[in-house]
C-alpha positions as CSV (number, residue, x, y, z in Angstrom):
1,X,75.2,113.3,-5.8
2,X,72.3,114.6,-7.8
3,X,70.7,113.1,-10.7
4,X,71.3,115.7,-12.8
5,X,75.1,116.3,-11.9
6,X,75.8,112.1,-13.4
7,X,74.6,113.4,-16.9
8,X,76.8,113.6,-19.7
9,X,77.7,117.4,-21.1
10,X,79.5,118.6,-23.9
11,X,82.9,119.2,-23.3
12,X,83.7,117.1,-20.5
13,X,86.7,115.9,-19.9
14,X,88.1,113.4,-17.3
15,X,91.0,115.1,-16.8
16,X,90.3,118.4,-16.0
17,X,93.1,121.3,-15.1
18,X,91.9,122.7,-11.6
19,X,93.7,125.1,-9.1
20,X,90.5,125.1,-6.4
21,X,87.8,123.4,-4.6
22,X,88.9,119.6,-4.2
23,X,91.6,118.1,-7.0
24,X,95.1,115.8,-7.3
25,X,98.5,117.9,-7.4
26,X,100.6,115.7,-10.1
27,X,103.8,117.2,-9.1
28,X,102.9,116.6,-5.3
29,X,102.0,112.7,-6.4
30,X,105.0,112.3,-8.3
31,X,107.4,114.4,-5.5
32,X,109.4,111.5,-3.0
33,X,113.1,111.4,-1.3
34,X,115.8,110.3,-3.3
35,X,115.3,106.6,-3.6
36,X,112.1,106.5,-1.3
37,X,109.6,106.7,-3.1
38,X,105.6,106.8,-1.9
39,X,104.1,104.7,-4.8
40,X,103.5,101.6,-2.9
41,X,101.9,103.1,0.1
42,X,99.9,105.1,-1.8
43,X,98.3,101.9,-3.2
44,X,98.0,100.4,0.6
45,X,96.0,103.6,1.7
46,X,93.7,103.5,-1.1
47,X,92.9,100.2,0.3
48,X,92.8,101.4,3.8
49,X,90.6,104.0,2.7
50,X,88.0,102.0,1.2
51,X,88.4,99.8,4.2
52,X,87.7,102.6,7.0
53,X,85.0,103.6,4.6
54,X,83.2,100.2,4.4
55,X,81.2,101.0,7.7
56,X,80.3,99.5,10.9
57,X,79.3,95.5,11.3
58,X,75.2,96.7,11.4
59,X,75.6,99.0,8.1
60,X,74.9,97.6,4.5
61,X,77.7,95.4,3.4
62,X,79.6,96.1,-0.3
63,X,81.1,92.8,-0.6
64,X,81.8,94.1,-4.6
65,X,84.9,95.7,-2.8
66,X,86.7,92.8,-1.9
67,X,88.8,92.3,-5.2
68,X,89.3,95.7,-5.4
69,X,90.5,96.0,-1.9
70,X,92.6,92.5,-2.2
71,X,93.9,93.8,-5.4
72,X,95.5,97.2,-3.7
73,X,97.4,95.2,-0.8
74,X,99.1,92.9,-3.8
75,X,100.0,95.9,-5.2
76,X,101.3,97.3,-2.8
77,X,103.2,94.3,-1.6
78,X,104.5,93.8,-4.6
79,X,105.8,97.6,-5.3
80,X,107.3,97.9,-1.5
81,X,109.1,94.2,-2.4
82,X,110.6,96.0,-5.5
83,X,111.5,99.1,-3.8
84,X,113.5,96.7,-1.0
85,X,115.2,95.1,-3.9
86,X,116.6,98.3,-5.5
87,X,117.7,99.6,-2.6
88,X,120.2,96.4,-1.8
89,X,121.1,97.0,-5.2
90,X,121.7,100.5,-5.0
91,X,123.5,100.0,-2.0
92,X,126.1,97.8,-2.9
93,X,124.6,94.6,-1.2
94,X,123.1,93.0,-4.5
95,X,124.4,92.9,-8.3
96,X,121.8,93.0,-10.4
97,X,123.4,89.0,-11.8
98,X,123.1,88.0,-7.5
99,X,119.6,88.8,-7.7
100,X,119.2,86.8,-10.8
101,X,120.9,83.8,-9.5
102,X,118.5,83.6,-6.6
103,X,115.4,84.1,-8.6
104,X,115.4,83.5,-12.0
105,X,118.2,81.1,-12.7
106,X,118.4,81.9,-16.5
107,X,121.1,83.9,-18.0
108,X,120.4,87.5,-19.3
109,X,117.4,87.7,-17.1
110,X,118.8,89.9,-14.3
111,X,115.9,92.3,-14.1
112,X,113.2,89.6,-14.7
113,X,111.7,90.1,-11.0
114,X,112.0,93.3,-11.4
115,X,109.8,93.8,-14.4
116,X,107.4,90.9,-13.8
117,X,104.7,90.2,-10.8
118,X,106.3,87.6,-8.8
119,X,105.6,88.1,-5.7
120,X,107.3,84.8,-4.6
121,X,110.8,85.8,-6.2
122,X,111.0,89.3,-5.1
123,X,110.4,88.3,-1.3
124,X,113.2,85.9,-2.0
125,X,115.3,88.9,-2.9
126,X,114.1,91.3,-0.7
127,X,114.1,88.8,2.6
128,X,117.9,88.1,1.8
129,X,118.5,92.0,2.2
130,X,116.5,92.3,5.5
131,X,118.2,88.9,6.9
132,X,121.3,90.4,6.1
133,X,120.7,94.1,7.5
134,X,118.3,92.5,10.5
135,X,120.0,89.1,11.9
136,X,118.6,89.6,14.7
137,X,114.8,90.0,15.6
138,X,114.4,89.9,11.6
139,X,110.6,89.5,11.5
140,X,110.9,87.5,7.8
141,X,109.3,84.1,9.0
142,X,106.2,86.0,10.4
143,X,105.7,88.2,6.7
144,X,106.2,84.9,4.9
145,X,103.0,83.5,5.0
146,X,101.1,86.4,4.4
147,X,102.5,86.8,1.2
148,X,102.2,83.5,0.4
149,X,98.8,83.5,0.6
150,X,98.6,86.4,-1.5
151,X,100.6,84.3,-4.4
152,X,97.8,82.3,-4.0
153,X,95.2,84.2,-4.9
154,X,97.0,86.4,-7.8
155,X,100.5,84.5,-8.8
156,X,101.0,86.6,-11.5
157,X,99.1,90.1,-10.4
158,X,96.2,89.5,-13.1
159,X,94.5,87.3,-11.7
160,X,92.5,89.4,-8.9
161,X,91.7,92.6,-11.5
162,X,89.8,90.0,-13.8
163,X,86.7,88.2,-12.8
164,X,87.4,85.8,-15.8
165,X,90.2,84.1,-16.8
166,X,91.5,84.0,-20.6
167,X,89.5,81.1,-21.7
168,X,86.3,83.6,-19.9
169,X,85.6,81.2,-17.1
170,X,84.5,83.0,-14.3
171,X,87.4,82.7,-11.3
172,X,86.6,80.8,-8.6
173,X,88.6,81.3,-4.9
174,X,86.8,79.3,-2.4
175,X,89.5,76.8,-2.3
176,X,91.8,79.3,-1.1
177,X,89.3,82.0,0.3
178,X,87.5,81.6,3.7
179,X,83.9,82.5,2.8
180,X,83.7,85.0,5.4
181,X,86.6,87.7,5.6
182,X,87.3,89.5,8.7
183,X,87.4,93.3,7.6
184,X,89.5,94.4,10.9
185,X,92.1,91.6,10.8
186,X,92.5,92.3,7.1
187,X,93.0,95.7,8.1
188,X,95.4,95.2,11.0
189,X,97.6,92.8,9.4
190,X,98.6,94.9,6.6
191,X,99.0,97.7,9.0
192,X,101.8,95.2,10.6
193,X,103.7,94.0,7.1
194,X,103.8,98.0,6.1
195,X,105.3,98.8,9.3
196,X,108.0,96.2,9.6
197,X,108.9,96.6,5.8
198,X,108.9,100.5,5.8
199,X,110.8,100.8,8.9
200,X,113.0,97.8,7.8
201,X,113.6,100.1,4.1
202,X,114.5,103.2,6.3
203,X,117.0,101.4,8.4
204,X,118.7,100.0,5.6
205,X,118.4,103.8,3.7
206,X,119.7,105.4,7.2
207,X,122.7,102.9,6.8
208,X,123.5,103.6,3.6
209,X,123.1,107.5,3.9
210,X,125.9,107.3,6.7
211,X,128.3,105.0,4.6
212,X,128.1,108.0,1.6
213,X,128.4,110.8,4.7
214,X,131.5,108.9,6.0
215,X,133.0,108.7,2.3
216,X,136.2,111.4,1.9
């Protein structure tokens, strides 16, 4: 990009109505099945897109990325955790009161995990539904960790988009951050979760599609 075309002009505006050249269809972003909705990968391939954009091992390193990056997967993690959770309740499998029981413990909170950034409390939802639906060859014990060690980083999915915390002391991970992070196995892993957890959300959606088919 030219100099010249990073210079302010009158008029501009971020959010600018297009039909050509390269732009965002709103209606195309927003457009998704009936309860399957694209949100959370979309969040997972801005991250894989940053990733496959970082270069090769020789090329100049943007380590500024990593938070950014990191920050993408929670998301993601957390939105495809949520989606898992609706579905078992749209299905019949959870009351919104079951769910609360197993997570939140307080009265009147039923939707608390689903309106907060736990990412602990909505696997503990969501791994009940895939135990249940998957009892054998359920894959649960192997996604555990991975999101545990993403709780770690950002328990409350704040902690990774700010480099300083609310008294404005710079963060510090290296207690729970290897000092060197493997761009490929990052890369691969998430590929994995995504792929057991979406294919795990259309075989439960599959099921329940039948059970309304088979209804009189």
């Amino acid at each position: 990009m030219s100099h010249s075309a990073r210079k302010l002009k009158k008029g501009m505006r971020v959010f600018a109505k297009r039909a050509n050249g390269v732009f965002f269809n709103l209606h195309r972003a927003l457009l998704s099945l009936p309860i399957y909705p694209q949100h959370a990968k979309a969040f997972k391939d801005a991250a894989d897109n940053i990733l496959d954009s970082y270069g090769s091992a020789s090329a100049p390193h943007n380590d500024m990325l990593l938070f950014p990056v990191l920050y993408l997967y929670r998301h993601y993690l957390e939105l495809q955790l949520k989606d898992i959770v609706f579905l078992g309740i749209k299905c019949g499998d959870y009351t919104e009161v079951q769910i609360a029981k197993m997570t939140e413990n307080r009265k009147g909170h039923e939707k608390g995990i689903l309106i907060r950034h736990d990412l602990i409390k909505l696997w503990t939802a969501a791994k009940g539904l895939l135990a249940k639906h998957y009892p054998k060859g359920n894959q649960t014990a192997l996604v555990e960790p991975i999101i545990q060690d993403f709780h770690k980083i950002d328990f409350d999915g704040q902690t990774i988009r700010y480099d300083r915390d609310t008294t404005l002391k710079r963060r510090a991970y290296k207690s729970i951050l290897p000092s060197i992070i493997d761009i490929p196995t990052v890369r691969k892993t998430m590929d994995a979760v995504y792929e057991y957890l979406n294919n795990s959300y259309a075989g439960i959606l599959d099921w329940w599609d039948a059970g309304q088919d088979a209804l009189p």
